[in-house]
N, C-alpha and C positions, 0 to 999 in steps of 0.2 A: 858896326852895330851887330853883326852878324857873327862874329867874333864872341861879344861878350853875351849875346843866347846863349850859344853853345858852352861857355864857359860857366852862366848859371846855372843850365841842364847840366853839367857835369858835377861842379860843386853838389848841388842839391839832390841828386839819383847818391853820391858817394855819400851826405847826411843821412839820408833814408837806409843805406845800407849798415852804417853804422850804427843805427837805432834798434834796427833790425839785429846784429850781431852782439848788442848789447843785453837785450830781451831777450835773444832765444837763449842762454845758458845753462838749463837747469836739466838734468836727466836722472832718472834713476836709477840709482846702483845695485840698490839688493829690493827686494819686494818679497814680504814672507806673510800668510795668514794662516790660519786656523781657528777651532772651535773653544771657546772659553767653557772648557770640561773641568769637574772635582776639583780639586783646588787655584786651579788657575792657569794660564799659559805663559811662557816669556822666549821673547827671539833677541838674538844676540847681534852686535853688528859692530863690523872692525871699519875705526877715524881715527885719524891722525894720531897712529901707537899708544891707543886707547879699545876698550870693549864698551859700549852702550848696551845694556841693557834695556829692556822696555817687557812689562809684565801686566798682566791684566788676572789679577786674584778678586778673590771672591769670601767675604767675610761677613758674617750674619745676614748671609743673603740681599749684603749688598757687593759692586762690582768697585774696583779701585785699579787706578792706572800709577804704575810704580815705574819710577825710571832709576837705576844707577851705570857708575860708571865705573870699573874695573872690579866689580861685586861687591862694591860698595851704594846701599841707597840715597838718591841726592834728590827724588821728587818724590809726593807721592799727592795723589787727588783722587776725592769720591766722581766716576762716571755714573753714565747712565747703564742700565743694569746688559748692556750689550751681550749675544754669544758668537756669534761670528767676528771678528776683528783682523784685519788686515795693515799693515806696519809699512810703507817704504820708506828707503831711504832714500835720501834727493842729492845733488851733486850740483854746487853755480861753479860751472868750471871758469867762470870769470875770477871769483876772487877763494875757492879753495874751500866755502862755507858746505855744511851737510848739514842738513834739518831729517825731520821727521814729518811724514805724513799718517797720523793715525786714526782710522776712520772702523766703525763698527754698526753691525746692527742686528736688529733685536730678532729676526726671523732671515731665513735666509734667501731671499727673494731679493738679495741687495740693496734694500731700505738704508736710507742714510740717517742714523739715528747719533751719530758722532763722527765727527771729521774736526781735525786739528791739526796745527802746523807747530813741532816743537821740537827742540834740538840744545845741545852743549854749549853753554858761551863761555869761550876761551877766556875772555877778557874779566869775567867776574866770576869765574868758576863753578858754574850754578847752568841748573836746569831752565831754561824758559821758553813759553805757553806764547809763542811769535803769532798766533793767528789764530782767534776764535769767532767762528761761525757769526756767534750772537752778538760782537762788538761792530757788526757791519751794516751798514742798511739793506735793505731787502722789500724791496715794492712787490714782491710778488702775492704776501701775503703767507698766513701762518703756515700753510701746505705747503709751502717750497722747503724742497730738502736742499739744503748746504752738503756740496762737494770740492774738496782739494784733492788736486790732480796737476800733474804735467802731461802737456800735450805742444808738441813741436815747438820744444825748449823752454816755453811759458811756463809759470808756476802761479795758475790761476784756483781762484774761491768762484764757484758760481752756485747763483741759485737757482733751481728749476722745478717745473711743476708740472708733469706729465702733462697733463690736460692740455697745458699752454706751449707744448714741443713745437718749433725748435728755437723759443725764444728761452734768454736766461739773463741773469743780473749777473757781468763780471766782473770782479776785481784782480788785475795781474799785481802780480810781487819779485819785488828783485832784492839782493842785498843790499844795506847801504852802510860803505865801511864808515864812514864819516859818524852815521849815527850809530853805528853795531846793534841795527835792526831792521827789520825788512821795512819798506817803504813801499809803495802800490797805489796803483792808476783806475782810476772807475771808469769802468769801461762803459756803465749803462746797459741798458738791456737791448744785448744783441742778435740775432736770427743766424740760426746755425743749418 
């Protein structure tokens, strides 16, 4: 009897770790920002014997988010009229995938006024918009600002709302080759 304790405690600590080394995968490789100035800004980033581009121009006084891929253009969408903007690139060393975290905001006091998860799909050669802010639930209420971020291999969406520190609504995301698109766990509102 004593035997097979030991044998579940082992099994079930080595599940646990495996869940654990399944989740933490994601790091970021390059992180580049600057000021959306006169015509517009764009950072460049080397994946898989390819250039990504990512540009954030400025036309009749509105802000547009331009992606291509070897200087050629393959997205483009109206933003919010953001001047600071910040670009990382993310890394799931589990299965080889690189997205984009592009997040901006309107004054520079770090207001989250855009945050999006978007990156290259090999599989249909096109640009796509993996994680939006707005398609998530958010009990916090209209005040909470949406952030994507990696933090100790996680590649979580949370929402937070100063007032209500150090709680937050989070959503984690991992790749999923099966579906060739992220998949994510609701974490609820947790206390940090």
């Amino acid at each position: 009897m004593k035997f097979m304790r030991i044998c579940l405690l082992v099994c079930g600590l080595m599940l646990a770790f495996v869940g654990v080394t399944y989740a933490s995968s994601f790091s970021v490789s390059a992180d580049k920002y600057g000021k959306v100035e006169g015509n517009g800004i764009e950072f460049s980033f080397s994946e898989n014997n390819k250039t990504i581009q990512i540009a954030f121009l400025t036309k009749d006084n509105e802000r547009y988010l331009i992606a291509g891929k070897d200087g050629e253009p393959i997205y483009a969408a109206k933003i919010p009229n953001v001047k600071y903007v910040r670009v990382k690139q993310v890394y799931d060393t589990e299965t080889g995938k690189y997205a984009y975290i592009i997040s901006g905001s309107i004054n520079s006091m770090g207001d989250s006024d855009l945050s999006l998860l978007m990156g290259y799909d090999e599989q249909k050669e096109a640009w796509q918009l993996y994680v939006n802010p707005i398609n998530y639930y958010n009990p916090l209420g209209k005040y909470a600002e949406a952030n994507i971020y990696v933090e100790n291999g996680e590649l979580i969406l949370a929402y937070s709302v100063m007032s209500l520190h150090p709680k937050a609504q989070e959503y984690h995301f991992f790749w999923d080759e099966n579906s060739n698109w992220f998949g994510y766990k609701d974490y609820g509102i947790v206390q940090h």
